[in-house]
MDAnalysis code that builds the backbone (N, CA, C; Angstrom):
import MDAnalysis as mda
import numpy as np

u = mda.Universe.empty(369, n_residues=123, atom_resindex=np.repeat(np.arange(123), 3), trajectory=True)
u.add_TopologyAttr("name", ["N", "CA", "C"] * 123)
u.add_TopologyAttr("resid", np.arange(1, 124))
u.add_TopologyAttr("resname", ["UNK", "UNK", "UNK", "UNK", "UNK", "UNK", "UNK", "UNK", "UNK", "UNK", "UNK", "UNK", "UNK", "UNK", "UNK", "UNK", "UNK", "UNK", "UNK", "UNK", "UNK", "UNK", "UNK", "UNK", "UNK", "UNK", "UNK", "UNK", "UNK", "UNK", "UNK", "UNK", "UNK", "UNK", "UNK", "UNK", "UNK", "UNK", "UNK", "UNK", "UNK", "UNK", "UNK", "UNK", "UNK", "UNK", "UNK", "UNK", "UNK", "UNK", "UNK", "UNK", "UNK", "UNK", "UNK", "UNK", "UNK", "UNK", "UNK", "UNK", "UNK", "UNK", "UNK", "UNK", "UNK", "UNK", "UNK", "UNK", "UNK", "UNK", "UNK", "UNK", "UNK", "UNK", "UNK", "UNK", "UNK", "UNK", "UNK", "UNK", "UNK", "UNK", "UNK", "UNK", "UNK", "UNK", "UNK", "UNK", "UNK", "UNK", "UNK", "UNK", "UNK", "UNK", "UNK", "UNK", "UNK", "UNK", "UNK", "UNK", "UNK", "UNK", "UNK", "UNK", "UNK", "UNK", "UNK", "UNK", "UNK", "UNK", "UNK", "UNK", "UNK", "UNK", "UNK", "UNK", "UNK", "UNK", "UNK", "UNK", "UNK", "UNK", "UNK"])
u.atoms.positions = np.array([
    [0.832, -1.172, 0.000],
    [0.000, 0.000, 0.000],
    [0.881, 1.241, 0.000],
    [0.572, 1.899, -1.062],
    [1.286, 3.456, -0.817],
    [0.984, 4.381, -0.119],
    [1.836, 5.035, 0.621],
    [1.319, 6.016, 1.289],
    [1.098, 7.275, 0.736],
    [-0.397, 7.743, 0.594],
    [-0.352, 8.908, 0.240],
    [-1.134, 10.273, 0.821],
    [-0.520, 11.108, 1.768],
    [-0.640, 11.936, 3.068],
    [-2.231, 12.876, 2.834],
    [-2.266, 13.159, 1.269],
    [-3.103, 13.948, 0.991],
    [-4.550, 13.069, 0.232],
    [-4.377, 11.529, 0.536],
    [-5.841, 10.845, 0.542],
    [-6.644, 11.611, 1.569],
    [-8.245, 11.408, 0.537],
    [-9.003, 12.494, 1.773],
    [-9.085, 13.588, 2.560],
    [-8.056, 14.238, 2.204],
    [-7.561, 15.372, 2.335],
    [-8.806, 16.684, 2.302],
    [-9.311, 17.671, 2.975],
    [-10.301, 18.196, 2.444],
    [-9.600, 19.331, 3.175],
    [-10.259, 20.613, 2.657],
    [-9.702, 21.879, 3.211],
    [-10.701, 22.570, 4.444],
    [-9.977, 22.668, 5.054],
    [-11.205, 23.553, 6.214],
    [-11.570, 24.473, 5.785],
    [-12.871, 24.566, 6.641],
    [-14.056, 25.425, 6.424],
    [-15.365, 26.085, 7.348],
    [-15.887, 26.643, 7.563],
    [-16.540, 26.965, 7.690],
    [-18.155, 26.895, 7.576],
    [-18.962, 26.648, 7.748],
    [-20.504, 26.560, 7.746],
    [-21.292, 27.508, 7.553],
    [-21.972, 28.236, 6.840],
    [-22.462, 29.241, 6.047],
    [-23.458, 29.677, 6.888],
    [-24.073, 28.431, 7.341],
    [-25.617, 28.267, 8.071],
    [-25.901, 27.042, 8.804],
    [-27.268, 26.629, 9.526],
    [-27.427, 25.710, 10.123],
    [-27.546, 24.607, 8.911],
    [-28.219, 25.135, 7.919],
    [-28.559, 24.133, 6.841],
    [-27.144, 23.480, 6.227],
    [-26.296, 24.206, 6.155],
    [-24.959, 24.111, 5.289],
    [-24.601, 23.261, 6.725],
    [-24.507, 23.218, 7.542],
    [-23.667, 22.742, 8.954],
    [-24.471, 21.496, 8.711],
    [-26.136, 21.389, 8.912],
    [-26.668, 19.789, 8.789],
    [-25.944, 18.661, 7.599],
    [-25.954, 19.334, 6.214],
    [-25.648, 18.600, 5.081],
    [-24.464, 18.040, 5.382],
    [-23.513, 18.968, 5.728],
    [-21.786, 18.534, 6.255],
    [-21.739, 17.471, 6.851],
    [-22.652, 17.605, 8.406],
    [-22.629, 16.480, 9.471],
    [-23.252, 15.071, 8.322],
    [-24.072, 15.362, 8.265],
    [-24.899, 14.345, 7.228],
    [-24.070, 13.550, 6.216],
    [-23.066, 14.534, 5.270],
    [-22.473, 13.573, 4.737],
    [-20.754, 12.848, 5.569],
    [-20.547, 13.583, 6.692],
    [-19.576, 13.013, 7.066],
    [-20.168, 11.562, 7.897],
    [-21.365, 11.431, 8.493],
    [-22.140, 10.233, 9.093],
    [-22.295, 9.372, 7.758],
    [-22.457, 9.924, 6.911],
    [-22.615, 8.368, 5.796],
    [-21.314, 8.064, 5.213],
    [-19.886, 8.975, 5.056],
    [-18.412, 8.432, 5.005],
    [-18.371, 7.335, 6.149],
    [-18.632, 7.844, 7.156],
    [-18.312, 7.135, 8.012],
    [-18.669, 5.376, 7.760],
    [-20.267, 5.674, 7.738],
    [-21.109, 4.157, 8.211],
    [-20.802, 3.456, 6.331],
    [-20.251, 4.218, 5.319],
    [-19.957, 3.303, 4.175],
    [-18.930, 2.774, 4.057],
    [-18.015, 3.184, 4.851],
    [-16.661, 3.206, 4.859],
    [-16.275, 1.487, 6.212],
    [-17.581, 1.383, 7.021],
    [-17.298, 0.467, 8.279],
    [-16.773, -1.384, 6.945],
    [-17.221, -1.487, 6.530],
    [-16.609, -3.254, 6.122],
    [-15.194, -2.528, 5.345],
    [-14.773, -1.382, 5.266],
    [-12.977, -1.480, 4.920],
    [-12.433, -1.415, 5.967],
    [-13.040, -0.651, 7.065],
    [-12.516, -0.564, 8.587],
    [-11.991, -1.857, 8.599],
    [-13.300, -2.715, 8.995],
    [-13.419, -3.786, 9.484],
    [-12.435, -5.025, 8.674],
    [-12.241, -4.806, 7.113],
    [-10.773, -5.903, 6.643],
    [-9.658, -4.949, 7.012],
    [-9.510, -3.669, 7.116],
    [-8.423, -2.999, 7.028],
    [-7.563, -3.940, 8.487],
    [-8.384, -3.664, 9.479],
    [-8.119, -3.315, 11.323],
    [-8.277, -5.101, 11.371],
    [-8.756, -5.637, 10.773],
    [-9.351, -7.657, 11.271],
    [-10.004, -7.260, 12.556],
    [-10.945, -6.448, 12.660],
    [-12.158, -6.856, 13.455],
    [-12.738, -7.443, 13.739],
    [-12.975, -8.804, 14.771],
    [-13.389, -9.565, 14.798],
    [-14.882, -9.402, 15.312],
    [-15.464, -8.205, 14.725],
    [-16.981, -7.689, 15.324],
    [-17.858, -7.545, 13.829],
    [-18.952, -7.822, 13.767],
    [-19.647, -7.923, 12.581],
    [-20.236, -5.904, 12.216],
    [-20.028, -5.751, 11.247],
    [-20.112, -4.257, 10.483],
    [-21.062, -3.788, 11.258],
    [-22.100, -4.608, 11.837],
    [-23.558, -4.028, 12.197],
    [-22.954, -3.286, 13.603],
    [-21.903, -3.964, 14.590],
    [-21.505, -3.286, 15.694],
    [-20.494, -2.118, 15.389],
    [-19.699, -2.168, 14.491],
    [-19.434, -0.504, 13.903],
    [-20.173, 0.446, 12.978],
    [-20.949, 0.274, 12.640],
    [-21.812, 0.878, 12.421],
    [-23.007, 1.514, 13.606],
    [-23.171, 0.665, 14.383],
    [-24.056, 1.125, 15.649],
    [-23.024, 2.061, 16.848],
    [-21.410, 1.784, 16.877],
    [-20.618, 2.623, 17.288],
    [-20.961, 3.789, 16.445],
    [-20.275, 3.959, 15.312],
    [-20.347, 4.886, 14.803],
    [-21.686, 6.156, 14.581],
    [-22.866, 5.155, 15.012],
    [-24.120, 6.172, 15.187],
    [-24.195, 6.816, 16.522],
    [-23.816, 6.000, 17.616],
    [-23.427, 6.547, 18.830],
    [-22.278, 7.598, 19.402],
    [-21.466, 7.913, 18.306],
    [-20.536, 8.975, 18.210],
    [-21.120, 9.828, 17.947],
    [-21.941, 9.966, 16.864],
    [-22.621, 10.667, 16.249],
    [-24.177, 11.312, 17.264],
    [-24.341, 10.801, 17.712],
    [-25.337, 10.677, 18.667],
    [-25.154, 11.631, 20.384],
    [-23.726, 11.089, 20.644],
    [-22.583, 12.054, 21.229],
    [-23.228, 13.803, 21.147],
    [-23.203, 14.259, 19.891],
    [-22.820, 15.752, 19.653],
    [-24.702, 16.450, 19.060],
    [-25.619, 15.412, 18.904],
    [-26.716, 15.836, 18.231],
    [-26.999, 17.215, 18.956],
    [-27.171, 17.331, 20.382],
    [-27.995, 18.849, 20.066],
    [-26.920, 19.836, 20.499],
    [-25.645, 19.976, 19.942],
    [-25.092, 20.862, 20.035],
    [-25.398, 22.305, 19.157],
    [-25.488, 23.364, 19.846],
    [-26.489, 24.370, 19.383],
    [-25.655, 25.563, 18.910],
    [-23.985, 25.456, 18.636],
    [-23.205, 26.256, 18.178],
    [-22.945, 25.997, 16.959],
    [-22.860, 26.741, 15.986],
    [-22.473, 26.504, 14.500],
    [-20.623, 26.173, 14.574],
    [-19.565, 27.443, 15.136],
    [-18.209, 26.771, 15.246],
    [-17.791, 25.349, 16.131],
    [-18.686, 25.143, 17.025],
    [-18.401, 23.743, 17.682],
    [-18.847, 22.766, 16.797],
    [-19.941, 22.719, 15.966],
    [-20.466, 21.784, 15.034],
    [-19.178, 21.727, 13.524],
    [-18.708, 22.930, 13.141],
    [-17.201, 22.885, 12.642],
    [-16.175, 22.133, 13.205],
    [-15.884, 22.033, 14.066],
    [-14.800, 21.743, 14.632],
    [-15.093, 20.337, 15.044],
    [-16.327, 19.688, 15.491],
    [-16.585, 18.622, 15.881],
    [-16.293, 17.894, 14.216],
    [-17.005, 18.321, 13.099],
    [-16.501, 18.098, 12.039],
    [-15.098, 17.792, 11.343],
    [-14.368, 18.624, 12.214],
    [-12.831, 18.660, 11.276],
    [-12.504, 17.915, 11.986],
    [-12.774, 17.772, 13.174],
    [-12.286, 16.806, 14.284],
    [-12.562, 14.993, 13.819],
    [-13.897, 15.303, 13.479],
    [-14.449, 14.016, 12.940],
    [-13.708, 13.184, 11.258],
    [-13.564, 14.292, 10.106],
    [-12.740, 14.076, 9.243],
    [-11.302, 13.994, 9.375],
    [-10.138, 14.564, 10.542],
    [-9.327, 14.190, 10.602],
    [-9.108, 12.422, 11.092],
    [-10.494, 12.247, 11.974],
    [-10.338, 11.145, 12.248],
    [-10.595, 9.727, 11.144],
    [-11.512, 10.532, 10.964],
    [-11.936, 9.536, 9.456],
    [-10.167, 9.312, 8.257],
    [-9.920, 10.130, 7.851],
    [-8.706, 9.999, 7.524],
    [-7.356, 9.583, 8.026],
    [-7.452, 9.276, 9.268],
    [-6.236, 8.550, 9.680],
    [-6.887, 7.861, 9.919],
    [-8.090, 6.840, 10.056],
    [-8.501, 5.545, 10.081],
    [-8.462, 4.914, 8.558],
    [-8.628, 5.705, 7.292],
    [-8.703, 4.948, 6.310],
    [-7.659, 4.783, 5.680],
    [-6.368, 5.634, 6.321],
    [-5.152, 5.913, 5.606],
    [-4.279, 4.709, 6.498],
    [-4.863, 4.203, 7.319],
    [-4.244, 3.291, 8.208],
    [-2.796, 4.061, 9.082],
    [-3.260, 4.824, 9.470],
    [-2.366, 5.447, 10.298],
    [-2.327, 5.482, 11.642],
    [-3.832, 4.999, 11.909],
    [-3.867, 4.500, 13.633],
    [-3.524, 2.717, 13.560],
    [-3.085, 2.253, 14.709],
    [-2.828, 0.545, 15.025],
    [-4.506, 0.320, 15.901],
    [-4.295, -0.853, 16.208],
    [-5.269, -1.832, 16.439],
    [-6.075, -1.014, 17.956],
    [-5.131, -0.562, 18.671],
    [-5.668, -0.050, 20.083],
    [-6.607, 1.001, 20.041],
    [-5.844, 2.012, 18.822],
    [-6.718, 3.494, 18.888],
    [-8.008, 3.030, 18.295],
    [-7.937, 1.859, 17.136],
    [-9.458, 1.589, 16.908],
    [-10.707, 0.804, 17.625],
    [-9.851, 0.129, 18.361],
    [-10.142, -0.374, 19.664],
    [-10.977, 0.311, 21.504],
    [-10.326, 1.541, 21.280],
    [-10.739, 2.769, 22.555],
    [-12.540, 2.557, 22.763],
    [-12.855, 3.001, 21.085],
    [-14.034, 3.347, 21.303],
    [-15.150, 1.694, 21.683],
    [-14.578, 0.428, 21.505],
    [-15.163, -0.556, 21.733],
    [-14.906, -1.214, 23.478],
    [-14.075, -0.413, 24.169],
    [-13.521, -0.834, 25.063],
    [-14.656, -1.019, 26.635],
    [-15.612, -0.231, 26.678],
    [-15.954, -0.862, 27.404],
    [-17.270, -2.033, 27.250],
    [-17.516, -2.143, 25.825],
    [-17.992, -3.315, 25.536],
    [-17.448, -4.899, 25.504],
    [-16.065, -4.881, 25.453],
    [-15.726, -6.177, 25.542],
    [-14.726, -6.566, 26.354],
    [-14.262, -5.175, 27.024],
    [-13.399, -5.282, 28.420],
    [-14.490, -5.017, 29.561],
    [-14.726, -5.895, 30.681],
    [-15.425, -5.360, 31.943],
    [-14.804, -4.221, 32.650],
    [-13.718, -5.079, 33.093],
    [-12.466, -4.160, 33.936],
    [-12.003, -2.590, 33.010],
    [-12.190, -2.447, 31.899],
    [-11.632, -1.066, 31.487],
    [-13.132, -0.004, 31.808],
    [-14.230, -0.303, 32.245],
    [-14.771, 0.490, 33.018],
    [-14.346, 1.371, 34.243],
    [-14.439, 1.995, 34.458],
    [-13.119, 2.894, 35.477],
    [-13.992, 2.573, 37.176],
    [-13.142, 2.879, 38.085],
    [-13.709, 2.154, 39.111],
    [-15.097, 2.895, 39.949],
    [-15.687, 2.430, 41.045],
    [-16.903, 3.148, 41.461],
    [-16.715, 4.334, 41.905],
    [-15.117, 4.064, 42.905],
    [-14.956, 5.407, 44.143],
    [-13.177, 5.134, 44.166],
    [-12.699, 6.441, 44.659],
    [-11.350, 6.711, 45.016],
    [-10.423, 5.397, 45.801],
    [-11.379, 5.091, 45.867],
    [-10.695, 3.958, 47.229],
    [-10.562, 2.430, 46.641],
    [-11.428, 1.962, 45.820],
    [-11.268, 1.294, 44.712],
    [-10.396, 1.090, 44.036],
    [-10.598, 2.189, 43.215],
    [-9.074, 2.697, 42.197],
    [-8.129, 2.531, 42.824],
    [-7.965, 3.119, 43.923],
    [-6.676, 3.161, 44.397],
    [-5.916, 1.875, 44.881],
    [-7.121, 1.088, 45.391],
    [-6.619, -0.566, 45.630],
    [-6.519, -1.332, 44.784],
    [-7.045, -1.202, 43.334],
    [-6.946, -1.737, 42.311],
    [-5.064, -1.665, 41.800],
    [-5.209, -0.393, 42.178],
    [-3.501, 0.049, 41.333],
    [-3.723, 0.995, 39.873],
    [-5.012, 1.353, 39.992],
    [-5.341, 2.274, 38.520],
    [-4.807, 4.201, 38.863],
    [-5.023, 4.918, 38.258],
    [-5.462, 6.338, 38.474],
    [-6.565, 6.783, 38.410],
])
């Protein structure tokens, strides 16, 4: 595979309006959820498309009533930088891993109380 820095590459921007800000979010949620079965041979996921895809609506789900037009930018560029170092294969197995973690780890749930943690040996 070649590496090439400026795959997906898009230029920042700005949002005109709420309408121009919906379409954006809108088409960066369907990069996303078309893009989950290359994830999934890219990374060897051993989780069926339907559970990244239901992640990926729950990210998305994350930011719905945010009521600022520059935070809805930025959650955006934030969201396409990420999208692009996932398809460019530039993250390893863990960073794609974070967002599944407390579904198939018990223990990476963080503990109840201070005193816990602390006997555990966590921070």
């Amino acid at each position: 595979m070649v590496i090439n820095p400026t795959y997906l590459a898009q230029r920042t921007r700005q949002s005109v309006n709420w309408n121009d800000a919906k379409r954006r979010v809108i088409h960066s949620y369907r990069d996303w959820v078309r893009s989950a079965p290359e994830i999934q041979t890219m990374y060897s996921l051993n989780m069926p498309i339907s559970a990244l895809r239901t992640k990926m609506r729950q990210e998305f789900e994350r930011h719905r009533y945010v009521k600022d037009i520059p935070v809805v930018d930025k959650l955006l560029f934030q969201s396409h930088a990420e999208f692009q170092e996932t398809l460019n294969y530039w993250k390893q197995l863990p960073h794609v891993l974070k967002y599944f973690r407390a579904e198939e780890d018990p223990k990476a749930r963080l503990p109840q109380n201070f005193m816990s943690g602390f006997l555990e040996g966590r921070n």
